[in-house]
N, CA, C and O atoms as a DFTB+ gen file, in Angstrom:
616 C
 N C O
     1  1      31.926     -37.744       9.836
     2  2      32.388     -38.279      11.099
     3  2      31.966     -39.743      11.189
     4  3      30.891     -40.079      10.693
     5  1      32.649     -40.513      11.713
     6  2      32.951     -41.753      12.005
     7  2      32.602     -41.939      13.098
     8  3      32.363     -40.890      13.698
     9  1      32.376     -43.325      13.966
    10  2      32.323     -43.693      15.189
    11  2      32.440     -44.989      15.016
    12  3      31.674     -45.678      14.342
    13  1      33.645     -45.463      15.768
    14  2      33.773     -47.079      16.021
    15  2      34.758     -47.059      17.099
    16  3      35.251     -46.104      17.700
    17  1      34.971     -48.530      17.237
    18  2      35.095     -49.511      18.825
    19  2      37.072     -49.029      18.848
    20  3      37.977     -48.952      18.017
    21  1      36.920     -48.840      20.175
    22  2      38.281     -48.548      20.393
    23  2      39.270     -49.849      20.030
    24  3      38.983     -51.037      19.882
    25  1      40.643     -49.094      19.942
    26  2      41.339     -49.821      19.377
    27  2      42.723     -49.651      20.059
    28  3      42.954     -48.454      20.227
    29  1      43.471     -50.256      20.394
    30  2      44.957     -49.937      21.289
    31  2      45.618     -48.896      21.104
    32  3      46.026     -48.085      21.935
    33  1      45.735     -48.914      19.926
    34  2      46.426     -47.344      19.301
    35  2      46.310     -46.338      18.989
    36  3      47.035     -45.573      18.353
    37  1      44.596     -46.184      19.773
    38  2      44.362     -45.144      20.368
    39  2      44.333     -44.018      21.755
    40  3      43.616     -43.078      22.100
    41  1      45.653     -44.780      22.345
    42  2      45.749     -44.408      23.468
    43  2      46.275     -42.948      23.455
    44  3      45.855     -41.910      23.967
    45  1      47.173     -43.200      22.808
    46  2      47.372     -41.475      22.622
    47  2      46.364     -40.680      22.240
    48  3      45.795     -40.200      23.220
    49  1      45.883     -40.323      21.145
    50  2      44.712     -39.624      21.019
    51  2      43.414     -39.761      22.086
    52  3      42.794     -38.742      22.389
    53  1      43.116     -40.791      22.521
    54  2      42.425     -40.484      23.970
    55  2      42.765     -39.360      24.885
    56  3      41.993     -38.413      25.033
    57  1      43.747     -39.436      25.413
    58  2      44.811     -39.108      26.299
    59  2      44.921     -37.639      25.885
    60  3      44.860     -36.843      26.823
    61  1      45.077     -37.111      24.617
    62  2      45.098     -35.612      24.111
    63  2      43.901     -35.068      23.838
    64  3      43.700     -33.975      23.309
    65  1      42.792     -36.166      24.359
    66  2      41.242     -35.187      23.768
    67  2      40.730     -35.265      25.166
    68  3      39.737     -34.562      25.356
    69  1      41.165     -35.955      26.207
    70  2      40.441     -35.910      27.453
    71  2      41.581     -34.425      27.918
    72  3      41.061     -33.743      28.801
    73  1      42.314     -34.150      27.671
    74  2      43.398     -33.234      28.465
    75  2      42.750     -32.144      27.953
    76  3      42.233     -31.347      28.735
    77  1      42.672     -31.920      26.411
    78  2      42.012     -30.560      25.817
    79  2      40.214     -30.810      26.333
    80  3      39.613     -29.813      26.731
    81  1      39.620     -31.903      26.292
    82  2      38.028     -31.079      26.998
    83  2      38.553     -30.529      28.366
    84  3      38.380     -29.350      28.673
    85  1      39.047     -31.209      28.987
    86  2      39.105     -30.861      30.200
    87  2      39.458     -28.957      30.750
    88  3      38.882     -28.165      31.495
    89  1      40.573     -28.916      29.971
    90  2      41.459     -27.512      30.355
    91  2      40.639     -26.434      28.973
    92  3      41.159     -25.350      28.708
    93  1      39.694     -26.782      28.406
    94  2      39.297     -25.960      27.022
    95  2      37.893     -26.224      27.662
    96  3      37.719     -25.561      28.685
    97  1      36.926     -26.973      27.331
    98  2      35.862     -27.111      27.458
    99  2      35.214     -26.853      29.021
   100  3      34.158     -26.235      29.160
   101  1      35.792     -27.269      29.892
   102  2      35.306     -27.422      31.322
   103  2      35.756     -26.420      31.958
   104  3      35.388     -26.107      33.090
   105  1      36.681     -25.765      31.217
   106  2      37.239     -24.278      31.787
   107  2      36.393     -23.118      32.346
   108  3      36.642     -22.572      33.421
   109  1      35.590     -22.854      31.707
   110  2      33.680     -22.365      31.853
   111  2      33.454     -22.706      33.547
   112  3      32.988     -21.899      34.351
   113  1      33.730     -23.561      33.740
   114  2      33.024     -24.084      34.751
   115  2      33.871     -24.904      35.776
   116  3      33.120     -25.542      36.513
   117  1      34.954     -25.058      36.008
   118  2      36.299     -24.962      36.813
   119  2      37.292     -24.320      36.653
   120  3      37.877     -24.068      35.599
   121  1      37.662     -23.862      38.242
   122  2      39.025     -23.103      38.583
   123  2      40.089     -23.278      37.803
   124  3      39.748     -23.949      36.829
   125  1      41.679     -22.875      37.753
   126  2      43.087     -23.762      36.938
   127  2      43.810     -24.749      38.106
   128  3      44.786     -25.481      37.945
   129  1      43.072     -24.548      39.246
   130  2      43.457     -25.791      40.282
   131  2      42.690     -27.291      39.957
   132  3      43.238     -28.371      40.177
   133  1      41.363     -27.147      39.411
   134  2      40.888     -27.925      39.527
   135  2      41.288     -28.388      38.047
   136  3      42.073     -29.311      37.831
   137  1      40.948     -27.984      37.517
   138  2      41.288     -28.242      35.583
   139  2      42.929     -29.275      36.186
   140  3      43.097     -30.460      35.900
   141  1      43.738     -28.585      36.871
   142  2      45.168     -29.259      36.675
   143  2      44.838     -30.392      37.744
   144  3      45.769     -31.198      37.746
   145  1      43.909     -30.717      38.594
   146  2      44.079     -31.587      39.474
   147  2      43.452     -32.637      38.259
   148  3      44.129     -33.637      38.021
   149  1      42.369     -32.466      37.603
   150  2      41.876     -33.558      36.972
   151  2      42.612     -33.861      36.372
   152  3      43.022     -34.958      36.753
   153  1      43.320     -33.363      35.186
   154  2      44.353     -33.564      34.468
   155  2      45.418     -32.785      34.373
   156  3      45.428     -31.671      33.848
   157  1      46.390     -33.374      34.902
   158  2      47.504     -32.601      34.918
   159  2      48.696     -32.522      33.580
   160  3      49.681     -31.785      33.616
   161  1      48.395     -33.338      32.566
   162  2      48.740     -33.435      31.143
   163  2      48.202     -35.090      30.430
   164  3      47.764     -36.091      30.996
   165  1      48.428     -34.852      29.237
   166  2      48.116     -35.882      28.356
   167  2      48.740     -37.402      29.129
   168  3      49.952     -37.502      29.325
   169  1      47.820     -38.492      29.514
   170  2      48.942     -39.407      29.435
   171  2      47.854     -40.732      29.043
   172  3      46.764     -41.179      29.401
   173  1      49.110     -41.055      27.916
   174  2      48.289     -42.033      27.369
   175  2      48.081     -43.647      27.855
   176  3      47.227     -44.357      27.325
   177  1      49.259     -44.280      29.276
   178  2      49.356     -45.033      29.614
   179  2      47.682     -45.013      30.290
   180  3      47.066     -45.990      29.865
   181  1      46.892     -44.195      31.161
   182  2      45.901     -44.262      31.129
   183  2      44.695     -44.678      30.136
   184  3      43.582     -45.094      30.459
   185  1      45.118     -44.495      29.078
   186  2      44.102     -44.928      27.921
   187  2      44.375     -45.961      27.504
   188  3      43.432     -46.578      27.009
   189  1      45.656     -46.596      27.495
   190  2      46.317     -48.452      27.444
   191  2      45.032     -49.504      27.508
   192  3      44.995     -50.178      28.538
   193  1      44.206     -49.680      26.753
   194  2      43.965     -51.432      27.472
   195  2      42.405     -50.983      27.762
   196  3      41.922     -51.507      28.766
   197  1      41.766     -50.316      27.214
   198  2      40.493     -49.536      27.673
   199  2      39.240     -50.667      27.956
   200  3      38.306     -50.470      28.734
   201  1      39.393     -51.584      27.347
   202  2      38.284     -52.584      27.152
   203  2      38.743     -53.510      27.619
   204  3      38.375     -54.523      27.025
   205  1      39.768     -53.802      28.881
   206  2      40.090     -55.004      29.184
   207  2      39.168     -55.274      30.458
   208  3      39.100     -56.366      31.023
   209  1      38.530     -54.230      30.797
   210  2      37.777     -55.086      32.345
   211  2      36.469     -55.017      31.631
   212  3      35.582     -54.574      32.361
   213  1      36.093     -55.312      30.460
   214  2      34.265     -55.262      29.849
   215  2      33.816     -54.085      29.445
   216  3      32.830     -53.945      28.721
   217  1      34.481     -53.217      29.871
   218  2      34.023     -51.766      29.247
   219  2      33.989     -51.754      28.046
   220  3      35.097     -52.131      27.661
   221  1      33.177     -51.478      26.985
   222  2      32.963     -50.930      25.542
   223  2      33.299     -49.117      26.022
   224  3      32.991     -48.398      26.973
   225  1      34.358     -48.910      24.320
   226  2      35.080     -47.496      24.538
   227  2      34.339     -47.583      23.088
   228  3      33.921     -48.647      22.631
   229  1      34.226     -46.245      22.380
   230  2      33.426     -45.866      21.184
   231  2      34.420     -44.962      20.702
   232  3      35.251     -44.826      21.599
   233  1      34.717     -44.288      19.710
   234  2      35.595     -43.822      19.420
   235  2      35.093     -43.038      17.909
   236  3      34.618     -43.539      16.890
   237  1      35.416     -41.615      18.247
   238  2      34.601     -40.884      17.024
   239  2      35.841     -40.216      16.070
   240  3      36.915     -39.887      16.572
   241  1      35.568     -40.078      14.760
   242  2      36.753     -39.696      14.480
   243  2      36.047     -38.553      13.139
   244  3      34.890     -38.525      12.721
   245  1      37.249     -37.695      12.718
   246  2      36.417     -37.017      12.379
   247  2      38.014     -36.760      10.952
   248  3      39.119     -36.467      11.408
   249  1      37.876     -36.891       9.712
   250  2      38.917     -36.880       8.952
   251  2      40.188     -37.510       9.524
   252  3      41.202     -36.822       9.637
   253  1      40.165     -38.890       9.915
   254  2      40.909     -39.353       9.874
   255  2      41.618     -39.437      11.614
   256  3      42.448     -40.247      12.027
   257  1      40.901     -38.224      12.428
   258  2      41.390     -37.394      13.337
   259  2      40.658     -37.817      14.687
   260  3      39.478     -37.570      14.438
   261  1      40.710     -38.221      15.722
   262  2      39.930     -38.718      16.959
   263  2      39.436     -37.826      17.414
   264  3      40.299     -37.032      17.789
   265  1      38.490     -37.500      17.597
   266  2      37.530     -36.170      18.182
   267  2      37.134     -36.382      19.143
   268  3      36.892     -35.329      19.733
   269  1      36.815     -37.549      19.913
   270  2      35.667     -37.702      20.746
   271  2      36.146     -39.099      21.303
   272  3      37.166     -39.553      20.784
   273  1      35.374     -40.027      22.555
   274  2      34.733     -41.201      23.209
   275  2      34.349     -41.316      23.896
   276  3      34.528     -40.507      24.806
   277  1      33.686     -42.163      24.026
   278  2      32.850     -43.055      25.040
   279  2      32.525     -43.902      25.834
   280  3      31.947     -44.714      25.112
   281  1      32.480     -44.431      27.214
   282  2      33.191     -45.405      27.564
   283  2      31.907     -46.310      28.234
   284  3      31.156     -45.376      28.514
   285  1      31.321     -47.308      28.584
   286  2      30.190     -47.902      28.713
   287  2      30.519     -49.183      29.919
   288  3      31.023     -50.205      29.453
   289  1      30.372     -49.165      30.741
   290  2      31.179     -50.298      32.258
   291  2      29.460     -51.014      32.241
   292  3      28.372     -50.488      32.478
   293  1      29.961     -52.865      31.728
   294  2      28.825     -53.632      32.270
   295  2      27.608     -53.432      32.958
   296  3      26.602     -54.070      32.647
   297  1      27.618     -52.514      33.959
   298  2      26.889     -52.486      34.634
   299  2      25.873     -50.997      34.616
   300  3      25.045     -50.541      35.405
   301  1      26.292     -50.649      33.605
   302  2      25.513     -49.469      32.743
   303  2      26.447     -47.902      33.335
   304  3      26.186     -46.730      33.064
   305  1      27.194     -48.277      33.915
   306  2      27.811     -47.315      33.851
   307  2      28.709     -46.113      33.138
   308  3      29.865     -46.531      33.062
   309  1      28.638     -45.194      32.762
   310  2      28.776     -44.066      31.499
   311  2      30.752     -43.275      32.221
   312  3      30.774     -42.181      32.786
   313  1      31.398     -43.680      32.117
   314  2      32.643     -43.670      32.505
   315  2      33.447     -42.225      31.955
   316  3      33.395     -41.138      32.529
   317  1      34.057     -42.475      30.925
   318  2      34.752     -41.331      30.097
   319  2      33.951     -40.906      29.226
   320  3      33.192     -41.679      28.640
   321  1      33.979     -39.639      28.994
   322  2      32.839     -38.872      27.634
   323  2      33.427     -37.950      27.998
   324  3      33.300     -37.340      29.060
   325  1      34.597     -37.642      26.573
   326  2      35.052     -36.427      26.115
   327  2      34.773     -36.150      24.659
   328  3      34.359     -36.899      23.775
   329  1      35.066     -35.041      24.645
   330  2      35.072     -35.098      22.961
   331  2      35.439     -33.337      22.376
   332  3      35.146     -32.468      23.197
   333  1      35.857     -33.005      21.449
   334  2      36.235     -31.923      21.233
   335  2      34.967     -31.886      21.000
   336  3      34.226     -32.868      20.952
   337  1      34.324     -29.503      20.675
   338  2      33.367     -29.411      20.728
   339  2      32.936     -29.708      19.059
   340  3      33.210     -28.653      18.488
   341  1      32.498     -30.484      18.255
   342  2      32.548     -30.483      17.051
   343  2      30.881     -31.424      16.585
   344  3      30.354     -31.826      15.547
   345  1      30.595     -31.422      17.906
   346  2      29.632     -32.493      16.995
   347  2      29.751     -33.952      17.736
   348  3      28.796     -34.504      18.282
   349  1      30.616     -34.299      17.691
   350  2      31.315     -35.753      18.492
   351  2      29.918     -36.251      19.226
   352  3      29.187     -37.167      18.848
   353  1      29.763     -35.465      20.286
   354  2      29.187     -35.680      21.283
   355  2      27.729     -36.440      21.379
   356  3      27.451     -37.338      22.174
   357  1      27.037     -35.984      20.581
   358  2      25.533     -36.651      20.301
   359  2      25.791     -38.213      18.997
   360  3      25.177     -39.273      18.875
   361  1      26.765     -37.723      18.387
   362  2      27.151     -38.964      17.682
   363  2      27.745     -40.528      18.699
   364  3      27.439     -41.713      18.833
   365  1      28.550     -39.731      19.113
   366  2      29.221     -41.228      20.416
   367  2      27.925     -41.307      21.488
   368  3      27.922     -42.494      21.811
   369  1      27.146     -40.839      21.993
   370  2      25.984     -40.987      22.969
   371  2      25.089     -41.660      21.889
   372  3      24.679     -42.765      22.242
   373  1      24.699     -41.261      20.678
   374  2      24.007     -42.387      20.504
   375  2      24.171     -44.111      20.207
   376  3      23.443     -45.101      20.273
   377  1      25.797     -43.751      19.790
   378  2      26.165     -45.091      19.849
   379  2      26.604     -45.987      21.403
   380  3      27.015     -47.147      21.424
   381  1      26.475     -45.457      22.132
   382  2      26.607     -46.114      23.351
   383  2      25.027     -46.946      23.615
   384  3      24.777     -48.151      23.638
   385  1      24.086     -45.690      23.802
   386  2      22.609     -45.753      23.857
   387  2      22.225     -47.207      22.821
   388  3      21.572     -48.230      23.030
   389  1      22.914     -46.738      21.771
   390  2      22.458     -48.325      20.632
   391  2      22.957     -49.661      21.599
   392  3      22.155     -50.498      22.015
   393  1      24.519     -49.702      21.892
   394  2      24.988     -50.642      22.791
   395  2      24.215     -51.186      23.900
   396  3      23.852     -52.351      24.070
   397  1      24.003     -50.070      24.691
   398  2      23.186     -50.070      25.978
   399  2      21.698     -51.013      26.120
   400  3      20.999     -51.163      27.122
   401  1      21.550     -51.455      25.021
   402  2      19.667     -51.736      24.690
   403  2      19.782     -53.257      25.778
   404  3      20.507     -54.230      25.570
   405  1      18.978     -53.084      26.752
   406  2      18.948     -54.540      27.185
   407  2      18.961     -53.918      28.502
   408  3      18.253     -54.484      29.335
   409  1      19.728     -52.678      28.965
   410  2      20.160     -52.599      29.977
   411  2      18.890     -51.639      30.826
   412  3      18.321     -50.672      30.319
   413  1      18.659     -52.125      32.075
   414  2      17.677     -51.409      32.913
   415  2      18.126     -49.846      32.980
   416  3      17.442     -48.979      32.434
   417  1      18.829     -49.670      33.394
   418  2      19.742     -47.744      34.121
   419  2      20.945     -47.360      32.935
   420  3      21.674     -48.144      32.328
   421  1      20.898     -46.409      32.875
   422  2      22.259     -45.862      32.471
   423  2      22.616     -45.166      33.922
   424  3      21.755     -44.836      34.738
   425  1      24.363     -44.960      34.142
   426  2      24.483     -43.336      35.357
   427  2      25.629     -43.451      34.957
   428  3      26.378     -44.357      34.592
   429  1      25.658     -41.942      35.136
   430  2      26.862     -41.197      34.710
   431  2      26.950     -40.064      36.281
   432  3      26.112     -39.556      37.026
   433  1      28.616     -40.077      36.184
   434  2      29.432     -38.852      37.054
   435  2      29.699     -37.423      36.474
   436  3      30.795     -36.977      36.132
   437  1      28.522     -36.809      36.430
   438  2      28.311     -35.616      35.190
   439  2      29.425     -34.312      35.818
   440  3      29.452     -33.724      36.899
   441  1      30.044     -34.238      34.919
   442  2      30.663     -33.102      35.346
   443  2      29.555     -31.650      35.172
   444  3      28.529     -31.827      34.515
   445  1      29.840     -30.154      35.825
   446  2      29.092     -28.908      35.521
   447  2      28.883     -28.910      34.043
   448  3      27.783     -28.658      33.551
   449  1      29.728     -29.136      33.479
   450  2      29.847     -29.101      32.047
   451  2      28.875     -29.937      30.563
   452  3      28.422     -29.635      29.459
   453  1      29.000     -31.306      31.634
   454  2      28.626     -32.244      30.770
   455  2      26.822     -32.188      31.470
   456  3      25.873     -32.520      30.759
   457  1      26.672     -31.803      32.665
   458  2      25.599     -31.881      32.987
   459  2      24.335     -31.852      32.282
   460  3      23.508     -32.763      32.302
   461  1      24.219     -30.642      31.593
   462  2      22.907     -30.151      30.760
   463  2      22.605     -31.082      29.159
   464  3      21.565     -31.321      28.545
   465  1      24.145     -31.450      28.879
   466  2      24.327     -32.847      27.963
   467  2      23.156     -33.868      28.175
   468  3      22.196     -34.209      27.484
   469  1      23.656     -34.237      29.489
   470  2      22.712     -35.805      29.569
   471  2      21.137     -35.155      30.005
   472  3      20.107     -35.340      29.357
   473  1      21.220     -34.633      30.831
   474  2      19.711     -33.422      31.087
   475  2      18.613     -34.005      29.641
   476  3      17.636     -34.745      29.524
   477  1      19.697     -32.946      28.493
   478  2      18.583     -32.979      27.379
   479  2      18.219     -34.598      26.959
   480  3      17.083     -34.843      26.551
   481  1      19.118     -35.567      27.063
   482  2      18.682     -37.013      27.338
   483  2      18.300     -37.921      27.818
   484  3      18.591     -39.103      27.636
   485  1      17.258     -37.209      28.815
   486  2      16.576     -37.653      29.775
   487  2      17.187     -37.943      31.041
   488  3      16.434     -38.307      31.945
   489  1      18.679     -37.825      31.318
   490  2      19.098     -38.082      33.000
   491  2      18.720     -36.985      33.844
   492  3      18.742     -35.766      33.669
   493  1      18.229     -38.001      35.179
   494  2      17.848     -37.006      36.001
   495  2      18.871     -36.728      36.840
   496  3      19.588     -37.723      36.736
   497  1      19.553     -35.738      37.868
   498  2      20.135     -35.222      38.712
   499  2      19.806     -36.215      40.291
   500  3      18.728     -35.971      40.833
   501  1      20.513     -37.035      40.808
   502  2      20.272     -38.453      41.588
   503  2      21.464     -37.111      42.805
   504  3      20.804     -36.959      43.834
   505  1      22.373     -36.539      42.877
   506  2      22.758     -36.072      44.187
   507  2      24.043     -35.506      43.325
   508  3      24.448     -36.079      42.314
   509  1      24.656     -34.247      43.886
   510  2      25.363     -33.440      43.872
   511  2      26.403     -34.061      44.953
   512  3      26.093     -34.318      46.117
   513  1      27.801     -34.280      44.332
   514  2      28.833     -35.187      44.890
   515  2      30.330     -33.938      44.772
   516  3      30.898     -33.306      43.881
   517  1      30.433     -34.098      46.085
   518  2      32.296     -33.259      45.535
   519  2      33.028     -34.582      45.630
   520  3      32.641     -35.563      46.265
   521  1      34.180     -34.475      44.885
   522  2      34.822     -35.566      44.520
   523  2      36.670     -34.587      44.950
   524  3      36.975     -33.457      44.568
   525  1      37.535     -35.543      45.813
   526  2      38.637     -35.058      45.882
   527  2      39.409     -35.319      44.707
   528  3      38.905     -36.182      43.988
   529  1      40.348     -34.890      44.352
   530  2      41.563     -34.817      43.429
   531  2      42.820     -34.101      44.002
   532  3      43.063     -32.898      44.098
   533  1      43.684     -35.400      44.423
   534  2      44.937     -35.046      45.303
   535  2      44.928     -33.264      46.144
   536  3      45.913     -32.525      46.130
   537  1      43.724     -32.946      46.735
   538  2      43.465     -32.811      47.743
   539  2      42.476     -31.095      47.103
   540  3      42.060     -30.119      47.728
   541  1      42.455     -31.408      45.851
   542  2      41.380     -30.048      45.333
   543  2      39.995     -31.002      45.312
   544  3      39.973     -32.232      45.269
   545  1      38.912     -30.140      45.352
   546  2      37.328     -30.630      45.202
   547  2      37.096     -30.004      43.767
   548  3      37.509     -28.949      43.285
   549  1      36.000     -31.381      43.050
   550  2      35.601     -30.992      42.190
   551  2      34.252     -31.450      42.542
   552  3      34.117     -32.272      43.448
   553  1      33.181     -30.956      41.861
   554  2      31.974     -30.709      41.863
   555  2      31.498     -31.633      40.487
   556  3      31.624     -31.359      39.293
   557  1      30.964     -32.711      41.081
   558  2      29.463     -33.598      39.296
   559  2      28.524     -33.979      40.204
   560  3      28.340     -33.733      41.396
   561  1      27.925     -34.687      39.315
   562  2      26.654     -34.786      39.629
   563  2      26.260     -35.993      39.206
   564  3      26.236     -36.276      38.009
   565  1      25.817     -37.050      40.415
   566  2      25.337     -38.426      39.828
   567  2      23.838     -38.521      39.184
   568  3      22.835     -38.056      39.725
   569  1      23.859     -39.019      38.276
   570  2      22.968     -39.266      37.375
   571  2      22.441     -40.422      36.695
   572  3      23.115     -41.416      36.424
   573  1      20.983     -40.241      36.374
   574  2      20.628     -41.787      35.978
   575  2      19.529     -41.447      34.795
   576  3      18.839     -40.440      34.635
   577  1      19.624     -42.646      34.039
   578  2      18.826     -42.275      33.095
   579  2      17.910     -43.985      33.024
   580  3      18.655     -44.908      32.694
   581  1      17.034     -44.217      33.192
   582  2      15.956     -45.413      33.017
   583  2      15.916     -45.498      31.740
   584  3      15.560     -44.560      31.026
   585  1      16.409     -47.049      31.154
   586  2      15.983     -47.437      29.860
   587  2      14.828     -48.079      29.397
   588  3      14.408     -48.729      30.354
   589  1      14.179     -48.219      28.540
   590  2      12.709     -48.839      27.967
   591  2      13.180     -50.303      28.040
   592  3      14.324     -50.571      27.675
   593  1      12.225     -51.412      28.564
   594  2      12.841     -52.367      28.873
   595  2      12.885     -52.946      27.200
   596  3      12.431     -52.401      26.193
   597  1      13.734     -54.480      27.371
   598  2      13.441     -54.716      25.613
   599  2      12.516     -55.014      25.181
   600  3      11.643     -54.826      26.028
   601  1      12.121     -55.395      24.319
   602  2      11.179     -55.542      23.504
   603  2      11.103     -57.435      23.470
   604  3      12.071     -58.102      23.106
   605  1      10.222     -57.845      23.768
   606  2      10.233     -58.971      24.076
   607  2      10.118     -60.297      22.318
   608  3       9.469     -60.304      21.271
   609  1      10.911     -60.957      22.804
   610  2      11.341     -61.873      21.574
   611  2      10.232     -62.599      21.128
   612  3       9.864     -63.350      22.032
   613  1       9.459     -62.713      20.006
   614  2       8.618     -63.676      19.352
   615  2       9.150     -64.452      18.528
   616  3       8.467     -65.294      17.944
C-alpha cells in the first residue's frame, strides 16, 4: 500500500470509497435513512478540486486501486477519513499526523464508527453533536487531540 497527495483524477474514486464506507462500514452503527441522508450515491463533483481552499487530501492506494483518504483543513482540522476496511486507515492517519507536526490541536467530527479510531490515538470526546442531513439526525462526536509542541530549532 501506497499513500500520497491527492490528485484531480481522483475524484471519482474518492466519491466511490466515501459512498461504500459510508453504506458498508457505518452501517453497524446507522439507520438506511441516515446512511442515504449522508450519502445518497457516489458523486464525484464533490471530490473536484479537494486542495483548493489549503486542505492537504492524502490518498492511499492499494494495487494500483484507491482504498482510502484523508483530508487535513489549515487549521488542524481532520475533515474526510474514509477508507475501505483494509488497512488504509492507520496508514493515511499517520501520514496526516506526519503533516500535522507544528500544529497545536488536531479535531475531528467523529462519526459512531470512526469514534474508537481516533480514541486509540489519543482524541478525547470534547461533546456529542447531532448534526441534520436534509432533515434526518446523525449522531458524531467532536473531538480533539493535543499535539507535542515542536521541537525547537538549534
Amino acid at each position: 500500500m501506497i499513500v500520497r497527495r491527492y490528485r484531480p483524477d481522483d475524484a471519482l474514486a474518492l466519491a466511490e470509497v466515501f459512498h461504500h464506507a459510508v453504506h458498508v462500514t457505518a452501517a453497524r452503527d446507522y439507520g438506511p435513512s441516515q446512511l442515504d441522508a449522508w450519502s445518497s450515491a457516489p458523486l464525484p463533483d464533490r471530490f473536484a478540486d479537494r486542495e483548493a481552499d489549503g486542505r492537504i487530501v492524502w490518498v492511499a492506494e492499494d494495487a494500483a486501486r484507491v482504498v482510502g483518504f484523508i483530508e487535513l483543513e489549515p487549521n488542524g482540522h481532520i475533515d474526510c477519513f474514509y477508507c475501505h476496511p483494509r488497512g488504509a486507515g492507520t496508514a493515511l492517519y499517520d501520514a496526516l499526523e506526519a503533516g500535522a507536526r507544528g500544529m497545536e490541536q488536531l479535531f475531528v467530527d467523529a462519526s459512531k464508527t470512526a469514534r474508537p479510531f481516533f480514541e486509540r490515538r489519543g482524541f478525547e470526546v470534547i461533546e456529542a453533536q447531532n448534526v441534520d442531513r436534509g432533515g434526518v439526525t446523525l449522531m458524531n462526536f467532536r473531538m480533539e487531540k493535543r499535539q507535542a509542541p515542536p521541537a525547537p530549532r538549534r
